[in-house]
Each structure stands twice: as structure tokens, then as C-alpha cells.
N, C-alpha and C positions, 0 to 999 in steps of 0.2 A: 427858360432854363429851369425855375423852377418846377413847373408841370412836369417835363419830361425826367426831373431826378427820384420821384415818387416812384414810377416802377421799377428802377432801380432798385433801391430800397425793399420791395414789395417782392422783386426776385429774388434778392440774397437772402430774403426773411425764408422766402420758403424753402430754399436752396440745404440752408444750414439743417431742419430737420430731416431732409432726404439724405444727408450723407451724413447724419447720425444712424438713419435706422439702417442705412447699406453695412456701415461697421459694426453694429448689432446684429444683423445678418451673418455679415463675414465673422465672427466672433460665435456665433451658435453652431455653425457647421465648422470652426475647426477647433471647440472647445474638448467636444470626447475626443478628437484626435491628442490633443495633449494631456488629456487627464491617462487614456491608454499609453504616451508615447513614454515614461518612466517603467514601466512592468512591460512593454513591447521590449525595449532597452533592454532590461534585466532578462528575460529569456533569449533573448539572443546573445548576450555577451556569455550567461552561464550555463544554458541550454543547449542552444544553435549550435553555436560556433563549436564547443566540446564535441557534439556528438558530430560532426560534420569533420570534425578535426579526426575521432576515432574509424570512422570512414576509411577514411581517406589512408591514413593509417594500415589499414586491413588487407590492404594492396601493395602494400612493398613489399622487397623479399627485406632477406635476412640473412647471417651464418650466423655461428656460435661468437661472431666476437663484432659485431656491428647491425645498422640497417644502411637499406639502398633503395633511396628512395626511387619506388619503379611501379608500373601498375599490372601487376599480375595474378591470378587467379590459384595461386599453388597452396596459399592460406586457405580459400576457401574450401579446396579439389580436398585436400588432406582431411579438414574439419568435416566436412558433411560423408566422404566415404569412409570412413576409421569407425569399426562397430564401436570402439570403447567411448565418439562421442555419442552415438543411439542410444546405449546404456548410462554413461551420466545422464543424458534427461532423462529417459523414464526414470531415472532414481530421483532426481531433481524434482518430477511431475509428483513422482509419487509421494516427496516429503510433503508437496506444498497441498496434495488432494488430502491427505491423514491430516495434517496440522487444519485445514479448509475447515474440514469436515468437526475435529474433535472444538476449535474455537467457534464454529458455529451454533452444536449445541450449547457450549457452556455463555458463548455472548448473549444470546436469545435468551435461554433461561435468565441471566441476572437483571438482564436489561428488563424482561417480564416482570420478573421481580422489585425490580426498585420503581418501575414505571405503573403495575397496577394491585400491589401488594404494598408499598409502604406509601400510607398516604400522608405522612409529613414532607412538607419538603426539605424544612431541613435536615430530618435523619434523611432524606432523598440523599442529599449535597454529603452527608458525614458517611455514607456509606458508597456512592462513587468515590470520593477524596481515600476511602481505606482501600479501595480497586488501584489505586493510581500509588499506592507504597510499593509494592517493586519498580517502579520507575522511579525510586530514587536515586537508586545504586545504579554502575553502569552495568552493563548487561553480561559483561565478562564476569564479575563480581559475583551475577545470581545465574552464568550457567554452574562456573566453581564449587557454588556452593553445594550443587546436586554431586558433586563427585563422596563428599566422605557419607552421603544419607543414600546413595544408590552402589555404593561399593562392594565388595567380594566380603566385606567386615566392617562394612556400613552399619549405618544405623537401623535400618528398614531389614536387611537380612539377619543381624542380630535380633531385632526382634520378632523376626518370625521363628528363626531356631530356637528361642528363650521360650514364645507359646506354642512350640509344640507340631508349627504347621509343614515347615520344611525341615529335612533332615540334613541338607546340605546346602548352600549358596547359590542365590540363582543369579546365573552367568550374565544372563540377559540384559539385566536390569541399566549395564555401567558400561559404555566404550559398543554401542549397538546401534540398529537403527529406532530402536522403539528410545533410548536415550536421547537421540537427535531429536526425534518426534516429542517427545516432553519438553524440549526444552526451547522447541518451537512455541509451542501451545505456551510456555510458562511467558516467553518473551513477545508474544502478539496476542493474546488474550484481549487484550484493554482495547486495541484495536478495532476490532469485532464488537465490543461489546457498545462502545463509544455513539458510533452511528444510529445504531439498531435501538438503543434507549431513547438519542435523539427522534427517531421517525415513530416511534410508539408515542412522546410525549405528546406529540402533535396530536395523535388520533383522538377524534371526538367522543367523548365517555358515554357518549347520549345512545353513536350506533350499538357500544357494547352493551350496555342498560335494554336497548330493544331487541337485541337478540338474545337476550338473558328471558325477558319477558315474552318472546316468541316463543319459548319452550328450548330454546340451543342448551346443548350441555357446555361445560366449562372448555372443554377437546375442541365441540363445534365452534366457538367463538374463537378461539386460539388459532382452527386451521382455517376458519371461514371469515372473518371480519381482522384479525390482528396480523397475522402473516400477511394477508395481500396487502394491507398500510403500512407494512412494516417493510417491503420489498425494498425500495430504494435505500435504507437504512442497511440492509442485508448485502446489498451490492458493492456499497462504499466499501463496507468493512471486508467484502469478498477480495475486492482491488487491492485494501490496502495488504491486506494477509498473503495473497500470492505472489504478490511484487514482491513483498519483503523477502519471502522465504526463497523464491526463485533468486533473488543476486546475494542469498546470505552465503558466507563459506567458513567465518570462524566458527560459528556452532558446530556445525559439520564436523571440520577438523577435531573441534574439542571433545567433545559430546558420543563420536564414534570413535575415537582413538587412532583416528590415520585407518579405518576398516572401509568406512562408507564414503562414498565419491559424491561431487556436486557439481554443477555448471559454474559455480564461483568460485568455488576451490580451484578448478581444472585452472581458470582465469588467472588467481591469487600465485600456483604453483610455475604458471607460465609467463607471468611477469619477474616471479625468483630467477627463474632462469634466463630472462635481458629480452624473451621472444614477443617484444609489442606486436609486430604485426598477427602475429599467432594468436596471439590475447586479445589483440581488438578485433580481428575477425569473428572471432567466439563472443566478444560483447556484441558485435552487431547482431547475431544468430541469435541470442541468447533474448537482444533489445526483441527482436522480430517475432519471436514467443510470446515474451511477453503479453506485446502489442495486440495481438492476434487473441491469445486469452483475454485480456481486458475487453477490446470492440466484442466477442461476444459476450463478455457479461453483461455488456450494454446493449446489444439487440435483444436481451431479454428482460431486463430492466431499465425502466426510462428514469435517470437519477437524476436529471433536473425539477422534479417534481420535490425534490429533498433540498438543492438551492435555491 
């Protein structure tokens, strides 16, 4: 009895470490599943299910004093042949390619600027932190504020009549579309600039030092070594700048005076009116642009190189 109680023993010895490493096993292949399943979670309770919800939405009819829930295609038939939705987007396209274009010069330049012109770092940090003082106020706050310095007896037309340069007011300036477009650029700037300062800090000083020392001029280093490291920085801030401006609709309203039309507005004026399915059809169309703008900004910039 004794002899044959030692393998006994000698099996359960070795028993116990095989069904430690099986539960360390089972424990490494379903660790990222639960480190993922909180933020899985959260886009599906506040992502998913929303947009699946407006969907869905997009297909009922309507009258003027309820919904019925039903799946039919008269939201969509209405929205896509009605020329007055063709001309909101191109006017929509067209805020968000001016605001694109004017915050892309100005992010590049400062982000240049703070990234290989100030070589303190912390006047670096003191002069981004004075980029980021209009984002203290809310945004309704600093479009407002453009109304009495861009006005018909504003500040800016007072003082070009006081020097001499205008003889009368210019019209343009207040309730336009070039007012919508400043005040685009005034509220996503920071945007732009954000990204594009980050994917410059990163570039190694050594390539621009050897291309300084190859004979490059200041241009050629700018369009030949910093623009192409700076590309994925340029994308982010591309994405975040058209998204915003494509679902904005208060600037619009404010900023043109009820003159200039928008795809959020249309959205905004059609939910006043009780018409959800009308409204969510137009947000799906609207998501679908989006979407479709974004994936190409990314077939041509690859921004995991930036994560």
C-alpha cells in the first residue's frame, strides 16, 4: 500500500501545475477581449445603437401632426430628387473646402512656427496654451462677438471710412457667406493646427540639418522633407475640420443671417418642424458624405503612422 501511494502523489504533483498554466492560458486569450469589452460597450450603447436607431427612423412616414412607424422609401425619393437638396451640399461642400483650405494654411504656418522657429520649449507650451484662449468662451460667445467689428458701423468699416479707404460700408463683410467662412476658420483653427504641430515635433532635426547642408533652400525643405512627415498630421486635422463644419448649422444660421443654407441647418429647421423621419434621412445622407470624404482622405494619407 505504501509503494503504490507515491504515484499517486507524483500524479497530482504534476497535475496541479498543468491546470495552472491551462488557466493562464485561458486568461491571456480572453484578457484583450475584456480590456476591449468596456469601450466595445460604450460605442455600441452611444454609437451603434443611435445611429442604427436614426436608420431606422429614416423609413417611416409622417404627416404634419405624428409618425407611422412603416418602411418606406418617400424620405429618401423626396431628399435625393429636390434640386434645393443638390444645392445645400454644394454650399455645405463648399463652406467646408474655404474653411479646409484657409485653416490649412494658417495650422501649417503656426504649427511651422512653434515647431522649428521657437526653440524653447516652454515659450513652445506659452504660445500653443495662447492658440487654445478662444476655446475658453463658448463658441456662440466668439461667433457674437464678430457681429459689432464686422457690422454696416462696425468697428473695421468705421475704421476704414475714418482712413480714408472706403467711401461707404461694405455690405459683405456681416450676415454673408465670406462671414460664415471666418467664422468657420475662427472656430476650428486650433484643430488644424493641433495635429500638424504634433507630426512636425516628431520629425528628426538631423533629416532637415542634411538637407540644409545638401544645398536645399528653406521652400525646398518645407515642400521636400516637412510636408511629407507632416502628412498624417495634416489628415487628422483635415477629418477633424470637414466633419465639424459639414454637421455645423448654428454658425450658418448666425453668421449669414438666415441668407446661406447648410445640410445642418436643413436638419436643425426640420426637426422644428416635428419631420424626424425627414431629418434622419438627411442625417444618414448627410453621415454617407461624410464617410465617403473621410475614407478618401485616408486612401491618401495612411494616419496610423501618427498613432
Amino acid at each position: 500500500m505504501t509503494v503504490s501511494a507515491v504515484p499517486s502523489e507524483a500524479s497530482s504533483a504534476s497535475a496541479a501545475p498543468r491546470s495552472g498554466g491551462v488557466r493562464r492560458s485561458v486568461l491571456r486569450r480572453v484578457a484583450p477581449y475584456l480590456q476591449a469589452g468596456p469601450l466595445a460597450l460604450t460605442l455600441l450603447v452611444f454609437l451603434l445603437i443611435p445611429i442604427l436607431t436614426i436608420v431606422a427612423v429614416s423609413f417611416w412616414d409622417y404627416d404634419s401632426i405624428r409618425i407611422y412607424p412603416d418602411f418606406v422609401l418617400t424620405n429618401y425619393e423626396e431628399l435625393l430628387t429636390s434640386p434645393v437638396t443638390w444645392k445645400t451640399y454644394l454650399n455645405t461642400v463648399k463652406f467646408a473646402a474655404l474653411t479646409w483650405v484657409i485653416t490649412l494654411l494658417i495650422g501649417f504656418t503656426v504649427a511651422y512656427f512653434l515647431a522649428f522657429h521657437v526653440q524653447s520649449t516652454t515659450w513652445q507650451m506659452v504660445l500653443f496654451l495662447v492658440c487654445t484662449i478662444p476655446f475658453w468662451t463658448s463658441n456662440i460667445i466668439r461667433m457674437i462677438s464678430w457681429i459689432p467689428f464686422l457690422g454696416r458701423n462696425g468697428l473695421l468699416n468705421s475704421g476704414l471710412i475714418s482712413a480714408g479707404l472706403i467711401d461707404q460700408p461694405l455690405e459683405f463683410l456681416l450676415f454673408s457667406d465670406f462671414a460664415v467662412v471666418l467664422a468657420f476658420v475662427h472656430l476650428y483653427a486650433l484643430f488644424m493646427v493641433v495635429p500638424i504641430f504634433n507630426s512636425m515635433m516628431r520629425i528628426d532635426r538631423a533629416l532637415v540639418e542634411a538637407a540644409r547642408d545638401g544645398g536645399a533652400s528653406a521652400a525646398q525643405v518645407v515642400w521636400n522633407v516637412i510636408l511629407p512627415l507632416a502628412k498624417p498630421g495634416i489628415a487628422i486635422g483635415s477629418i477633424f475640420v470637414v466633419t465639424l463644419v459639414m454637421g455645423d448649422f448654428i454658425t450658418v444660421r448666425l453668421m449669414s443671417g438666415g441668407q446661406s443654407a447648410s445640410i445642418g441647418l436643413m436638419i436643425a429647421n426640420e426637426i422644428s418642424l416635428l419631420q424626424y423621419p425627414a431629418a434622419a434621412a438627411n442625417a444618414v445622407v448627410l453621415l454617407a458624405v461624410v464617410l465617403i470624404m473621410v475614407v478618401a482622405m485616408l486612401r491618401i494619407v495612411d494616419i496610423r503612422k501618427e498613432l
